[in-house]
MMTF fields as JSON, N, C-alpha, C and O atoms, coordinates in Angstrom:
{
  "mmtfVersion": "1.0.0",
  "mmtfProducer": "UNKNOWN",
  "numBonds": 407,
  "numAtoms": 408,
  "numGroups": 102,
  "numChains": 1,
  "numModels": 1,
  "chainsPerModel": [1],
  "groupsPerChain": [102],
  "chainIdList": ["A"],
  "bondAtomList": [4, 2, 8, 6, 12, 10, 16, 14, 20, 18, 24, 22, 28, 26, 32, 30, 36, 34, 40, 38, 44, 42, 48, 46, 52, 50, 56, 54, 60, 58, 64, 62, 68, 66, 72, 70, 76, 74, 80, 78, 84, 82, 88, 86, 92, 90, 96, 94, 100, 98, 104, 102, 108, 106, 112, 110, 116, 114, 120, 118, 124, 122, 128, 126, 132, 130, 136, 134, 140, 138, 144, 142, 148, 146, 152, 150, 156, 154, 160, 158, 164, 162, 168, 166, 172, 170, 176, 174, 180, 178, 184, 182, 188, 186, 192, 190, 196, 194, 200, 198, 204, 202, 208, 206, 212, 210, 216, 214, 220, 218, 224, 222, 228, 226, 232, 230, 236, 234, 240, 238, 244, 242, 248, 246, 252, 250, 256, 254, 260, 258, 264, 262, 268, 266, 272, 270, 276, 274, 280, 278, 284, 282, 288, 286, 292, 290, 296, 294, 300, 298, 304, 302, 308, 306, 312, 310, 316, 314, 320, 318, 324, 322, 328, 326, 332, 330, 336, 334, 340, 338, 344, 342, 348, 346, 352, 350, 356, 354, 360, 358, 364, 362, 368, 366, 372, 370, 376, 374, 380, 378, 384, 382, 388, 386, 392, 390, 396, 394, 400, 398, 404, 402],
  "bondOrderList": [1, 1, 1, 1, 1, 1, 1, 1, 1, 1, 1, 1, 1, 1, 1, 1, 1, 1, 1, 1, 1, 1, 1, 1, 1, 1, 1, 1, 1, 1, 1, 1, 1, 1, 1, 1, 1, 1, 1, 1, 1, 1, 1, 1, 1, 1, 1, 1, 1, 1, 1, 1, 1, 1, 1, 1, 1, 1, 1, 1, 1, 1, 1, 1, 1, 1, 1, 1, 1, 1, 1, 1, 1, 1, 1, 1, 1, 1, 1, 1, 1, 1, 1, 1, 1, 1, 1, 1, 1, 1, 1, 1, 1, 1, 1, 1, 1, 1, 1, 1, 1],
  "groupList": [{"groupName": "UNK", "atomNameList": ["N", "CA", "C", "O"], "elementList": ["N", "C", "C", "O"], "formalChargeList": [0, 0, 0, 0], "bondAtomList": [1, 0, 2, 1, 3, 2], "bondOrderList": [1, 1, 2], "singleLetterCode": "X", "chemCompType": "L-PEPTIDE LINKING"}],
  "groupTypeList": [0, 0, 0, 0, 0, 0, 0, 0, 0, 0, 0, 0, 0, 0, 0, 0, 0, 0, 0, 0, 0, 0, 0, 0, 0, 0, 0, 0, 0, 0, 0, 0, 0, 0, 0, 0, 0, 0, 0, 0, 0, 0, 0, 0, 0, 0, 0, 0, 0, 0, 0, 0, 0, 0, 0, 0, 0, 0, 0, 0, 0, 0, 0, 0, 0, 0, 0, 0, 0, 0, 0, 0, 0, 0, 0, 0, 0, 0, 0, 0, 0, 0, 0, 0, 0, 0, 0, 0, 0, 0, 0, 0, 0, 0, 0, 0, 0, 0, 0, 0, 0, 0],
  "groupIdList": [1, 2, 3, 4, 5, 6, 7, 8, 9, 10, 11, 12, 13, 14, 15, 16, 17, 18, 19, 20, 21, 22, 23, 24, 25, 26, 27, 28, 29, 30, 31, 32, 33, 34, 35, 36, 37, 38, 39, 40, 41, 42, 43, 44, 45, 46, 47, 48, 49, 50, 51, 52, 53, 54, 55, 56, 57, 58, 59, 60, 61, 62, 63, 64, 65, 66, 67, 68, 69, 70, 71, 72, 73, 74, 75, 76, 77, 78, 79, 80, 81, 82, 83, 84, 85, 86, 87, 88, 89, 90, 91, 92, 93, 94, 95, 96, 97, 98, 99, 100, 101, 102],
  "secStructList": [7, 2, 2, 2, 2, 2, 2, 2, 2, 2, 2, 2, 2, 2, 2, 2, 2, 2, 2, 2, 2, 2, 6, 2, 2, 2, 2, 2, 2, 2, 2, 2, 2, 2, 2, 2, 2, 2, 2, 2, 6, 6, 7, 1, 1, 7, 7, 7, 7, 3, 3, 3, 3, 7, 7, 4, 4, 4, 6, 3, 3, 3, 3, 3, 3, 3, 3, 3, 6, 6, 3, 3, 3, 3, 3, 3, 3, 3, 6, 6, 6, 7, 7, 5, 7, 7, 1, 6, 6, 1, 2, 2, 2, 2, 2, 2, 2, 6, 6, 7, 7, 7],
  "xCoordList": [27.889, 27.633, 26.152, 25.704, 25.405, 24.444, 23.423, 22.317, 23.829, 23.268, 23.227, 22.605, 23.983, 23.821, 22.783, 22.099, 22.56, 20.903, 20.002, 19.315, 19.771, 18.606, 18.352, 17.531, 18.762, 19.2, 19.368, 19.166, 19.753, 19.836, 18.206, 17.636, 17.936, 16.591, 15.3, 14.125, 16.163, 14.79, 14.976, 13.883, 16.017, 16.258, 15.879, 15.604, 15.885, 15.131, 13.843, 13.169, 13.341, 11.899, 11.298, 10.456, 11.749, 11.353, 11.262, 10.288, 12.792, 13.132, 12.053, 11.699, 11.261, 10.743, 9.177, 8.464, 8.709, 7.373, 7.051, 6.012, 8.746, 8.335, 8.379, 7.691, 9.218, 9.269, 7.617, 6.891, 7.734, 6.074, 5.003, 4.224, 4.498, 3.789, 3.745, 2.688, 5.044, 5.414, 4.699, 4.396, 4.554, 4.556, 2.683, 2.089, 2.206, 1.071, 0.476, -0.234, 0.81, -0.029, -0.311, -1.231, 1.088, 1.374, 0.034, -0.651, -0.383, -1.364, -2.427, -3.477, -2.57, -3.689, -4.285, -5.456, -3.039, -3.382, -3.759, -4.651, -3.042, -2.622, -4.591, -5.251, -5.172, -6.353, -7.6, -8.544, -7.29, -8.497, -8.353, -9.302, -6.813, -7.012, -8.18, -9.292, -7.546, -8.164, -9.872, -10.516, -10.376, -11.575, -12.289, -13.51, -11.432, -11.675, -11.915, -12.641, -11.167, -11.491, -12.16, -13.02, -12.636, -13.859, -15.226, -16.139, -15.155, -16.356, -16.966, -18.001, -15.477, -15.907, -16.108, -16.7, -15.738, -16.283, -17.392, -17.952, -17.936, -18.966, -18.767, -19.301, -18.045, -17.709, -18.032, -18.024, -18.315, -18.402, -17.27, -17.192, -16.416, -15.25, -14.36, -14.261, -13.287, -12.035, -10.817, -10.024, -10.851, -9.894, -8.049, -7.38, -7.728, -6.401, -5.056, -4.833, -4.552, -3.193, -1.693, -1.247, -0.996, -0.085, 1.048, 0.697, 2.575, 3.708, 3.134, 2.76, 3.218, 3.096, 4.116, 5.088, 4.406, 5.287, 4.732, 3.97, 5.963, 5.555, 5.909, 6.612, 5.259, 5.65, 5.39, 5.054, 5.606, 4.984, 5.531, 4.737, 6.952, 7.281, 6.874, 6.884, 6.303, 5.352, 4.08, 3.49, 3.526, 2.159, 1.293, 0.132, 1.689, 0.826, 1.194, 2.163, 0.423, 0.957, 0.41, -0.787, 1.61, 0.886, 1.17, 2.245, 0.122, 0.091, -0.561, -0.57, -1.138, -1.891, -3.162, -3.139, -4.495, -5.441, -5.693, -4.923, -6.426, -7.057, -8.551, -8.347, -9.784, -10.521, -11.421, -12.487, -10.621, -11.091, -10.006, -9.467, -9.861, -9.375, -9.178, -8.133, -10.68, -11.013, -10.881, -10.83, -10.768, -11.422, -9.658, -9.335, -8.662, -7.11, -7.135, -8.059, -6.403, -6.069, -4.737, -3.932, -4.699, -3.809, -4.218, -5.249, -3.83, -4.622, -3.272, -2.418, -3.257, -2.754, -3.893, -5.073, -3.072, -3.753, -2.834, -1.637, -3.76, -2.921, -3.591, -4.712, -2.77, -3.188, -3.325, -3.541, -3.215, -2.674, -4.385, -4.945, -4.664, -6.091, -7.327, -8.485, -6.741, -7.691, -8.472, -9.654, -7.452, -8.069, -7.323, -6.163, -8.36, -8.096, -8.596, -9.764, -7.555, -7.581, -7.585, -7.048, -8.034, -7.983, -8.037, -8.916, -6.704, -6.605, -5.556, -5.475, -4.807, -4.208, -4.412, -3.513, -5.474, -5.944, -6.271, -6.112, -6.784, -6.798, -5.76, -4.599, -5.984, -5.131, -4.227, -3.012, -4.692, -3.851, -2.693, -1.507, -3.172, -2.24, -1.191, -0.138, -1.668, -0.534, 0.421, 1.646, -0.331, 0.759, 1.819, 2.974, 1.192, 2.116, 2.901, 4.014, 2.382, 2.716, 3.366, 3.947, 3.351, 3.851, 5.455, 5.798, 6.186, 7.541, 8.377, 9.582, 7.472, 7.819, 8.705, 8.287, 9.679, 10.579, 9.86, 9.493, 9.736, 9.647, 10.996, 11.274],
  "yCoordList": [-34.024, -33.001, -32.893, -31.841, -33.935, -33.618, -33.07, -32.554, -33.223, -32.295, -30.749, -29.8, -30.872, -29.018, -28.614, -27.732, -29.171, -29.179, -28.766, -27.967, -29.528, -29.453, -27.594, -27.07, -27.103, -25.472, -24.674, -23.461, -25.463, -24.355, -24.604, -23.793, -25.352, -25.239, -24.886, -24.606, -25.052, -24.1, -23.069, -22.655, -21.945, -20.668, -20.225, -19.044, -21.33, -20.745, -20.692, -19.713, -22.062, -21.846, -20.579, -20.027, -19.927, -18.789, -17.768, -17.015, -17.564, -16.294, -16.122, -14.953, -17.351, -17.643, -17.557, -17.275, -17.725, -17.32, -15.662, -15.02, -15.179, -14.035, -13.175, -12.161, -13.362, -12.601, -12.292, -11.351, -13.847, -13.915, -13.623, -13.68, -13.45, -12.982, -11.21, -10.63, -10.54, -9.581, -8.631, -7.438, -9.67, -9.647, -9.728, -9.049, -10.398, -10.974, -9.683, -8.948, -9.38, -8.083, -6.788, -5.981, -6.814, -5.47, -5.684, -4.662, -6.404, -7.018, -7.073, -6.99, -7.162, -6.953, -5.667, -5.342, -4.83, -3.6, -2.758, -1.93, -3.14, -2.216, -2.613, -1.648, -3.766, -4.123, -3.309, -2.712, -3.485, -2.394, -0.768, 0.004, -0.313, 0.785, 0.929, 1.45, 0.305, 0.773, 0.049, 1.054, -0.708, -0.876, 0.367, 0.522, 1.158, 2.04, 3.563, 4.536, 3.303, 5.153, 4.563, 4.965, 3.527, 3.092, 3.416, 3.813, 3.13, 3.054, 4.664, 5.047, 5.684, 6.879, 7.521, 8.596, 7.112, 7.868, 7.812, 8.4, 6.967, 5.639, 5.35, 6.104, 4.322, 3.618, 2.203, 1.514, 2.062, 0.662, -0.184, -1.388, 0.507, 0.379, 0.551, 1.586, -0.905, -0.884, -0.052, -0.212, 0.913, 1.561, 1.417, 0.474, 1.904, 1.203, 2.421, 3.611, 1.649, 2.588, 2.294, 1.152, 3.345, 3.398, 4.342, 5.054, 4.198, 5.318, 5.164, 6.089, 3.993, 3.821, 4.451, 4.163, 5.256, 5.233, 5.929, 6.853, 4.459, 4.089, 5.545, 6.142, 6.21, 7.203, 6.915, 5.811, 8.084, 7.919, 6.595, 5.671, 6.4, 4.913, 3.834, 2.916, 3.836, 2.694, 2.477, 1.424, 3.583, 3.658, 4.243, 3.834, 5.244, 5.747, 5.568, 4.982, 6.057, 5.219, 6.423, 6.683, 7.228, 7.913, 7.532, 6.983, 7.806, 7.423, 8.005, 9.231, 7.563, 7.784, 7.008, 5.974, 7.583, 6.127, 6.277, 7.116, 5.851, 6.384, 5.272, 4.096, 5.73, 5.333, 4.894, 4.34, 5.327, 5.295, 6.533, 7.226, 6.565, 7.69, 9.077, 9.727, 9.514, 10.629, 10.861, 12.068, 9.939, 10.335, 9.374, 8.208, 10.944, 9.974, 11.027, 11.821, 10.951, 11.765, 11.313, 10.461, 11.668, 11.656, 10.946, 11.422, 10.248, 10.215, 9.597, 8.82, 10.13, 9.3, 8.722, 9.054, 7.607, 6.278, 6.073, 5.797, 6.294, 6.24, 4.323, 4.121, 3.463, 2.623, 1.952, 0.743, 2.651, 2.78, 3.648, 3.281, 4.364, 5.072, 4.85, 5.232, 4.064, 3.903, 5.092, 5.113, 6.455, 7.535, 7.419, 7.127, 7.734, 7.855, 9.463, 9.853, 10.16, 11.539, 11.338, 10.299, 12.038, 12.249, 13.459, 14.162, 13.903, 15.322, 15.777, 15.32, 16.455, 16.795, 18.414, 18.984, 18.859, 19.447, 19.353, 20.251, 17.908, 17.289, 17.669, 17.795, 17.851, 18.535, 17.331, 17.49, 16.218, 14.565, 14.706, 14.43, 15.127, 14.555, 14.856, 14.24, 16.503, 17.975, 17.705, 17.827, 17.348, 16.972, 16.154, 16.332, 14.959, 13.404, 13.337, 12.819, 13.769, 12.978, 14.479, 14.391, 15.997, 16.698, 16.455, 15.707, 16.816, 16.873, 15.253, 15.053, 14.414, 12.882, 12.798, 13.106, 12.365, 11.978, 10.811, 9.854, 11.303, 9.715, 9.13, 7.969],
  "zCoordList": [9.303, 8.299, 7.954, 7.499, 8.156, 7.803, 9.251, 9.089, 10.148, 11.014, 10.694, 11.171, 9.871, 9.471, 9.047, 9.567, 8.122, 7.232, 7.447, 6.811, 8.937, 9.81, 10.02, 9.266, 10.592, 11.185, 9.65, 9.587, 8.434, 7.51, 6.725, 5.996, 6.951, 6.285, 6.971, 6.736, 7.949, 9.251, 8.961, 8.572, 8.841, 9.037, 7.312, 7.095, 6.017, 5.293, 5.281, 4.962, 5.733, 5.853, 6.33, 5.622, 7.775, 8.365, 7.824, 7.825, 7.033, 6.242, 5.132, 4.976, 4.061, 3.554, 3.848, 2.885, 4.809, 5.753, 5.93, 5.782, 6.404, 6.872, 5.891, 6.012, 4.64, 3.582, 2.487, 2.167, 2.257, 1.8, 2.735, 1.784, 3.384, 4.557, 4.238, 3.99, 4.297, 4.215, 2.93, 2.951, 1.786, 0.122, -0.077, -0.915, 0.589, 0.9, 1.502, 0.816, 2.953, 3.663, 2.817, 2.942, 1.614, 0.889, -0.107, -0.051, -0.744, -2.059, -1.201, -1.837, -0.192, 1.064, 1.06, 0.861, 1.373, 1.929, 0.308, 0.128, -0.439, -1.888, -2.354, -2.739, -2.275, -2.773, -1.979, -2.496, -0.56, -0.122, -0.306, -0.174, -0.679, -0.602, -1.826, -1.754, -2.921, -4.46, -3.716, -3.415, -3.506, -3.085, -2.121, -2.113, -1.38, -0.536, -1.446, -1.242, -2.262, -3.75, -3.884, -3.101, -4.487, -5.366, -5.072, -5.797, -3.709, -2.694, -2.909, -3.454, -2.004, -1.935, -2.945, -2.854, -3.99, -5.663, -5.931, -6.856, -5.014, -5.584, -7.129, -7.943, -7.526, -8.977, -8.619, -7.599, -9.859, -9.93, -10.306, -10.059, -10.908, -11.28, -10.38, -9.721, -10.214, -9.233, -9.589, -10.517, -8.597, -8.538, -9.251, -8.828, -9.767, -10.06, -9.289, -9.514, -8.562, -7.99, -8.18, -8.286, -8.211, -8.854, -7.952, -7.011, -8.46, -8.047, -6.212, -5.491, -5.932, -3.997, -3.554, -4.252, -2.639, -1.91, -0.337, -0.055, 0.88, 2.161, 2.303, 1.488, 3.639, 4.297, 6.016, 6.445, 6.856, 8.022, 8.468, 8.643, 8.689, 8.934, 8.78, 9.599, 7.262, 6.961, 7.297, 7.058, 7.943, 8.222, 7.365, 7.338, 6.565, 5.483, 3.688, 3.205, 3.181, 1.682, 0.804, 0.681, 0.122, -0.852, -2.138, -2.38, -3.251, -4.669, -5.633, -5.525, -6.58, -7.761, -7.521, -6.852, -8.162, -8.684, -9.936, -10.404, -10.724, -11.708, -11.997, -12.298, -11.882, -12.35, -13.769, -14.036, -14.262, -16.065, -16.257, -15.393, -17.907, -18.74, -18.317, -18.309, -17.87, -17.265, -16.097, -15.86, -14.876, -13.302, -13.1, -13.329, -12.417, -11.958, -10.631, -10.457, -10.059, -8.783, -7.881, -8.256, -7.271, -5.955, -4.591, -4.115, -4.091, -2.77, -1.571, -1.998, 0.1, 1.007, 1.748, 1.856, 2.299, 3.136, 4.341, 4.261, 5.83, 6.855, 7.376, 7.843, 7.171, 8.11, 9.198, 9.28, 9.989, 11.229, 11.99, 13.023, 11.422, 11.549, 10.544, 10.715, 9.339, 7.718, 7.924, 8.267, 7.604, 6.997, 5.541, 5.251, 4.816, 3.161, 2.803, 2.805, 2.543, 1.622, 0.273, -0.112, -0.504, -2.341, -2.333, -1.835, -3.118, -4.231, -3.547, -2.407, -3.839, -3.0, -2.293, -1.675, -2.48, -1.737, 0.066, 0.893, 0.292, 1.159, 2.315, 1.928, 3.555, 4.491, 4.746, 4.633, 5.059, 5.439, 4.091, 4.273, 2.86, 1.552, 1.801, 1.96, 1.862, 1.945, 3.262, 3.267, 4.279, 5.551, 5.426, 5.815, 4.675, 4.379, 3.034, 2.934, 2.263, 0.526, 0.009, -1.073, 0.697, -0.275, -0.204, 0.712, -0.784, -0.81, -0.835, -0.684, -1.034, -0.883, -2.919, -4.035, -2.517, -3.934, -4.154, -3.472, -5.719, -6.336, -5.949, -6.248]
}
């Protein structure tokens, strides 16, 4: 019986690796986008983003930012190419993020 053990705590460990790993890339990716508005605003102030949602089979990411009180917008993020659109004016936004349900 206790040979069982062995195989069930491997298969959590893994599940456990690949999940956090998973959780990890997202706080990865979610940090350069907001570093990436920041840049192109030029602010000094880090971006804050919000209402994510995956599109493009998980390759692109549309959302909210808001830079202070005053300065909020829209923007998609393809990462797969790291093209970043803002407004939704933007031809990439309108292609990817219009009609996306909260």
């Amino acid at each position: 019986m206790h040979n069982l053990w062995i195989p069930v705590v491997a298969i959590l460990t893994v599940a456990g690796l690949i999940f956090g790993s998973q959780a990890y890339s997202d706080v990865q990716r979610d940090a350069h986008i907001a570093a990436i508005i920041s840049e192109r605003l030029d602010s000094q102030a880090t971006a804050e983003i919000s209402h994510l949602k995956r599109v493009n089979k998980g390759y692109g990411v549309c959302g909210d930012y808001a830079l202070s009180r005053t300065e909020s917008g829209h923007f998609y993020y393809n990462s797969a190419t790291k093209h970043l659109a803002l407004g939704t004016d933007a031809s990439l936004y309108h292609d990817n993020c219009e009609g996306v349900s909260d």
